[in-house]
C-alpha positions as CSV (number, residue, x, y, z in Angstrom):
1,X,0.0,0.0,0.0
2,X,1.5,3.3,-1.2
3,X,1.6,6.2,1.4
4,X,-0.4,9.6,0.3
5,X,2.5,12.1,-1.0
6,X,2.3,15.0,1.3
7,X,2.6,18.6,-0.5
8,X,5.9,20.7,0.7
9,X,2.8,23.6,1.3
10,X,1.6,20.8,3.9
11,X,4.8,19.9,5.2
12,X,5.7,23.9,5.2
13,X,2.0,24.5,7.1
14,X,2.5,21.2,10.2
15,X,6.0,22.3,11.0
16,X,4.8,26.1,11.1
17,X,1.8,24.8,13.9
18,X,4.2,22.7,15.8
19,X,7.0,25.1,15.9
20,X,4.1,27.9,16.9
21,X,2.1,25.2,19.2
22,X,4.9,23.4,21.0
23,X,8.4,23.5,23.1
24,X,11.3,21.4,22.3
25,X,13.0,19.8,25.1
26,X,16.0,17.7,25.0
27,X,17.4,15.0,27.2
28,X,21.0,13.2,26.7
29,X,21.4,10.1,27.8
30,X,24.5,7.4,27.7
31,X,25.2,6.3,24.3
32,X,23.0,3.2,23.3
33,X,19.8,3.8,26.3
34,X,18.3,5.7,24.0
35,X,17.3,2.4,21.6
36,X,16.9,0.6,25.1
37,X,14.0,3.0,26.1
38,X,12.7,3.1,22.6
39,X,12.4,-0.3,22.8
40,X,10.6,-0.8,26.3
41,X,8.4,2.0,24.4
42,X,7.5,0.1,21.7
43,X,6.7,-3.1,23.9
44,X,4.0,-0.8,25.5
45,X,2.9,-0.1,22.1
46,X,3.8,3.8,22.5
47,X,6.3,6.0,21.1
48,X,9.5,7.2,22.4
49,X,7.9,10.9,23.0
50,X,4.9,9.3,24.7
51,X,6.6,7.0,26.7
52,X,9.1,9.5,28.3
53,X,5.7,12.4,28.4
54,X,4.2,9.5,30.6
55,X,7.0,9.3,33.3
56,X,7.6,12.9,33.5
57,X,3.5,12.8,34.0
58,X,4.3,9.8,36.4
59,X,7.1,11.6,38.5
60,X,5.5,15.6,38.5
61,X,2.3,13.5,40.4
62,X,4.5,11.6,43.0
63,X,6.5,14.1,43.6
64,X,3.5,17.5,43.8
65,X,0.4,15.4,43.8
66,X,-0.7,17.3,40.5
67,X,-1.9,15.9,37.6
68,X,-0.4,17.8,34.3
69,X,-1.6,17.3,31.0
70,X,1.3,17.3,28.5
């Protein structure tokens, strides 16, 4: 099954919203944990991003009691 072709005006329009819509954050960990994590991730059936959103959910609860939504 082919993929739909995405227009560069599409392309140009998502990476406008995200870049207007979202921060970046970035984490460095020893070389090779990152595919370790990924892969735990993917066992859960979510992706990297989610599965590291869920434990910084996870930890900001048992560590304030508040529930974020990320």
């Amino acid at each position: 099954m082919d993929t739909p072709k995405v227009s560069k005006t599409q392309q140009s329009a998502t990476a406008k919203y995200v870049r207007n819509n979202y921060d970046r954050m970035e984490i460095k960990v020893p070389k090779g944990k990152k595919q370790v994590i990924q892969d735990i991730a993917q066992a859960q059936g979510e992706s990297l991003n989610g599965y590291v959103k869920k434990a910084v959910k996870g930890q900001i609860k048992a560590d304030t009691g508040q529930d974020i939504d990320l």
